[in-house]
C-alpha positions as CSV (number, residue, x, y, z in Angstrom):
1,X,110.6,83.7,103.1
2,X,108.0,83.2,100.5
3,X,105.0,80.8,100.4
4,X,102.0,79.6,98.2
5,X,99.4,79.8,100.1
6,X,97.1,76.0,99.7
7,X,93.4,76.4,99.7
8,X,92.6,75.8,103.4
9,X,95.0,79.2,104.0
10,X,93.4,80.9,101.4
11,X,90.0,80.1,102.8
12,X,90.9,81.5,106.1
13,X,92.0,84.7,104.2
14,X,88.6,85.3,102.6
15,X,87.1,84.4,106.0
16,X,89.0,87.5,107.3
17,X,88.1,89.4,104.6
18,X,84.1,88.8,104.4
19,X,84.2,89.5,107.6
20,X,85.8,93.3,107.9
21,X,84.9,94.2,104.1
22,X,82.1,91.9,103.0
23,X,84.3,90.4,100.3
24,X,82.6,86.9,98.9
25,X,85.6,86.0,96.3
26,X,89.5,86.6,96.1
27,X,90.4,86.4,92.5
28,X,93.7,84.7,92.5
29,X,96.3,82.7,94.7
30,X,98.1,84.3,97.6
31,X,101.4,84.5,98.2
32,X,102.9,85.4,101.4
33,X,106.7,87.2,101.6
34,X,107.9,87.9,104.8
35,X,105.5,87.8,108.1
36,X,103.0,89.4,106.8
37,X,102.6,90.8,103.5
38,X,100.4,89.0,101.1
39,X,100.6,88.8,97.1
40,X,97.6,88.2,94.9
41,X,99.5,85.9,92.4
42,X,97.5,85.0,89.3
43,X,100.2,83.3,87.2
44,X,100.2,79.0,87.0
45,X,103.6,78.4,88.7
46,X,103.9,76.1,91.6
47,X,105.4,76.6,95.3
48,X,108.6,74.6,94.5
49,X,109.0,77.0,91.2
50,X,108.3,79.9,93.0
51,X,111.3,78.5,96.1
52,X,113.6,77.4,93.4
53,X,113.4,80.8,92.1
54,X,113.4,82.3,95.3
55,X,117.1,80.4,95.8
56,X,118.5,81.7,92.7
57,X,117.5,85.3,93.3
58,X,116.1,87.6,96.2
59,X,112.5,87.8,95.4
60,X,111.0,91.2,96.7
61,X,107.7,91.2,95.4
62,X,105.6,88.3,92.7
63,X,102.0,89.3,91.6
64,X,100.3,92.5,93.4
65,X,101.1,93.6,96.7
66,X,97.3,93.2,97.7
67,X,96.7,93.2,101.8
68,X,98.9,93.0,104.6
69,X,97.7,90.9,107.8
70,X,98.0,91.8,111.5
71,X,98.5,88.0,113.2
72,X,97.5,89.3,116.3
73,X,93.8,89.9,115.5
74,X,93.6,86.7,113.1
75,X,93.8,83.6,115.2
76,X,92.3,81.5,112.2
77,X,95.4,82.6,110.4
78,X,98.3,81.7,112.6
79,X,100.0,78.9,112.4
80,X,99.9,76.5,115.6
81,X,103.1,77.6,116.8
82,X,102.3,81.5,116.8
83,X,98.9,80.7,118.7
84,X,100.4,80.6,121.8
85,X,101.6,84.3,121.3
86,X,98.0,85.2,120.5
87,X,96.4,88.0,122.4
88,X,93.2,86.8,124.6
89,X,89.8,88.2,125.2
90,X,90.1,90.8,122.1
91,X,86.6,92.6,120.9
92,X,84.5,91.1,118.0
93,X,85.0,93.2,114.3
94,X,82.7,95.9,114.1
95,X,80.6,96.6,111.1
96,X,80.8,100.5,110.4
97,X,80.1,103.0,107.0
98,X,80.7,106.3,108.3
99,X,81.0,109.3,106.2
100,X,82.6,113.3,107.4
101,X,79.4,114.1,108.5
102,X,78.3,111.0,110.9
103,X,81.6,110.5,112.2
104,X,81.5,113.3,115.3
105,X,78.7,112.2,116.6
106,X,78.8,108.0,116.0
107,X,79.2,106.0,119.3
108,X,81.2,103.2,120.6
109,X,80.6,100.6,123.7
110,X,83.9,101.0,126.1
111,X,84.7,97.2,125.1
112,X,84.7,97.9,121.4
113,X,86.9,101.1,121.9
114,X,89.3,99.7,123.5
115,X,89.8,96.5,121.3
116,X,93.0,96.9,118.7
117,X,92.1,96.9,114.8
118,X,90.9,93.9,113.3
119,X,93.2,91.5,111.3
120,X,93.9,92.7,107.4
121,X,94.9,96.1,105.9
122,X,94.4,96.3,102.1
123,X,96.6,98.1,99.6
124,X,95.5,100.5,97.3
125,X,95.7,98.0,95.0
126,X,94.1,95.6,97.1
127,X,90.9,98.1,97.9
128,X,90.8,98.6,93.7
129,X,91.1,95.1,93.1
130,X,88.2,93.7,95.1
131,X,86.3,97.3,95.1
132,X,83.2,95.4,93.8
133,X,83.2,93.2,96.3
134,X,83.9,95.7,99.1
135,X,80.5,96.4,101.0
136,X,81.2,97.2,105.0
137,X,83.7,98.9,107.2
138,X,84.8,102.1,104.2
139,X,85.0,105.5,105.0
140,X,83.7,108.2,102.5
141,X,85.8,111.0,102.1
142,X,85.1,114.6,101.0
143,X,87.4,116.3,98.4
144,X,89.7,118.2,101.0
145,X,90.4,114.7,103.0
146,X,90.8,112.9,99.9
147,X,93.7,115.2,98.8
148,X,95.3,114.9,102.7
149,X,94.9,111.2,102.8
150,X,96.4,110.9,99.7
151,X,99.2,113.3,100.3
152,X,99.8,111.2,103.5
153,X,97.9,112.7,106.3
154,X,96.2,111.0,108.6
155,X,92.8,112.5,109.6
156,X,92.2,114.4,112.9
157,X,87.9,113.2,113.1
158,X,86.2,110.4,115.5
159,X,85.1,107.6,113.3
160,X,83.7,105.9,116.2
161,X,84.8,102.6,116.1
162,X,88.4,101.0,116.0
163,X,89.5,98.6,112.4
164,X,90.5,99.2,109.7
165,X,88.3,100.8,107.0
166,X,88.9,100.7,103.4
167,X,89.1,104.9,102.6
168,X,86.9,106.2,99.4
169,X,86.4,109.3,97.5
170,X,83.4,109.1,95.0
171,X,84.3,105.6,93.2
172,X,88.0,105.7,94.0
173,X,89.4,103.1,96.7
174,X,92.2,104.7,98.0
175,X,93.6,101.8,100.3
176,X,93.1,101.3,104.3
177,X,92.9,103.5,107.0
178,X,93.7,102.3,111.1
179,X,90.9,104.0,112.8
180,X,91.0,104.6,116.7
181,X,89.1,106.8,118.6
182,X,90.7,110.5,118.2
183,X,91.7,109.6,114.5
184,X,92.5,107.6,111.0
185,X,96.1,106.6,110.6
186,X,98.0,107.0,106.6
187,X,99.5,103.9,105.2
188,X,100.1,105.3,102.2
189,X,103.6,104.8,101.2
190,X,106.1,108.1,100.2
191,X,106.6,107.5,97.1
192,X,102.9,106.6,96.1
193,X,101.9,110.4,98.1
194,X,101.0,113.4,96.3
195,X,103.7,116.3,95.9
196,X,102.6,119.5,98.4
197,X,101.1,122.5,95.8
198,X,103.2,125.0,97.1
199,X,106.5,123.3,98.6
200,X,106.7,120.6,96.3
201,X,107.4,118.7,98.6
């Protein structure tokens, strides 16, 4: 199924957004395919267009495949019928920039370590798109884990807290990590990974 997002939706999107990232402005209209994916869509076509299109062919993907939301840590996002499958008494977001070198040793309260990640996962293109915009909750990443995350790896370190952070090597945005206590999960897809030097694989 794909939808237009109106502006009320769209407002609750940015609400998530500035207040895991810090991001003030999302430049274009979403469109959501599926459950959960969500398109940044910056063309002038309407909702019925984009159904009546949607009718005559599969539509996999319009615009850039920006951010993808987890419904069960965005109750402003649901619709009223999926609020009753809502999870209760989850932990606040938690604002964290932690680099290799502060991640051993940051601390979390019991409650916050135990509370799942919060609510949207940018793409790559997602984390370049808004980069500017992006000012909490990244991690930065030394040359080594930038070559492992971006040939898929997720990283074996303690980032102290449990979200989603937006991953960075120098001024590259390299997409979202799931942090949890013992690690940072990949999301980067296969074919988008880099080739292993010496298996090629």
């Amino acid at each position: 199924m794909i939808r237009l997002f109106n502006s009320k939706e769209t407002r609750e999107v940015l609400r998530a957004l500035r207040d895991q990232f810090g991001i003030q402005e999302i430049p274009g209209r979403i469109i959501k395919l599926g459950e959960e994916k969500l398109f940044l869509f910056t063309g002038d076509a309407t909702e019925e267009e984009i159904q009546k299109l949607e009718r005559i062919a599969p539509v996999e993907r319009l615009g850039v495949y920006f951010a993808k939301q987890n419904l069960l840590r965005v109750p402003h996002l649901l619709h009223p019928d999926e609020k009753s499958k809502q999870n209760q008494g989850s932990a606040p977001p938690i604002d964290v920039k932690v680099s290799k070198s502060s991640a051993s040793r940051v601390g979390v309260k019991a409650s916050e370590s135990s509370a799942p990640p919060i609510g949207i996962r940018l793409s790559i293109e997602g984390s370049q798109i808004l980069k500017n915009q992006i000012k909490k909750n990244t991690f930065e990443l030394d040359e080594k884990q930038a070559e492992e995350w971006m040939s898929g790896r997720e990283l074996n370190i303690r980032p102290g807290t449990r979200a989603f952070l937006v991953m960075k090597y120098k001024n590259d945005f390299l997409g979202c990590g799931k942090a949890s206590e013992e690690k940072i999960s990949n999301f980067i897809p296969k074919m988008r990974r880099l080739k292993n030097r010496d298996t090629g694989v």
